[in-house]
N, C-alpha and C positions, 0 to 999 in steps of 0.2 A: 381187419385189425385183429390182433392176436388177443384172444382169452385169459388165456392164462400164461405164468411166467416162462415156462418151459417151451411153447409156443412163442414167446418173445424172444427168449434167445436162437428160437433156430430161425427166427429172422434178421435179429442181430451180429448174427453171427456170417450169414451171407454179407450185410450191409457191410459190415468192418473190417471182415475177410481172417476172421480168425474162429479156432476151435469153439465147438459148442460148451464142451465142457469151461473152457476159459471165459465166453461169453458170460455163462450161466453163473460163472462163480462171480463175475464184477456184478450179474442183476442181484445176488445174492446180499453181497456188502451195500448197494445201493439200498434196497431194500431194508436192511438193519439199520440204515440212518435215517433213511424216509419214516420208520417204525417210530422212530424216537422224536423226528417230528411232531410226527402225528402224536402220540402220547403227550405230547408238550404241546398242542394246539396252533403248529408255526406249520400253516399251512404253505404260506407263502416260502418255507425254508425246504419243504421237501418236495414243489415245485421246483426249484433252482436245484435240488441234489438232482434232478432226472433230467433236467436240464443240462447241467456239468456233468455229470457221471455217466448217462448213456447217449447223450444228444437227443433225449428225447423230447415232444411238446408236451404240455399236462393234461392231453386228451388221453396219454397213457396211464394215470394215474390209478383211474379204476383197476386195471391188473393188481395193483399194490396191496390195494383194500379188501381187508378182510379177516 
């Protein structure tokens, strides 16, 4: 499982079949919503953006935090 974000997207980026840089900028915007989430205690809301946003489960979440 990848570490960190930058490491997510060079796996996201095989999976989906598009540019690193492209990948990295959607975990980007993911990210700024999950942030605002999290500041707002809607745990369950930035679950569902990683969900919809990168298809991911929320075993990935730990990358996010921090």
């Amino acid at each position: 499982m990848p570490r960190t974000i930058e490491e997510l997207a060079t796996m996201l980026s095989k999976r989906d079949g598009i540019s690193y840089e492209d990948e990295l900028a959607a975990i980007r915007d993911a990210a700024a919503e999950m942030e605002f989430a999290f500041y707002n205690g809607d745990l369950n809301r930035a679950e569902d953006i990683l969900r919809t946003s990168l298809s991911l489960e929320p075993d990935y979440l730990d990358i996010f935090i921090f």
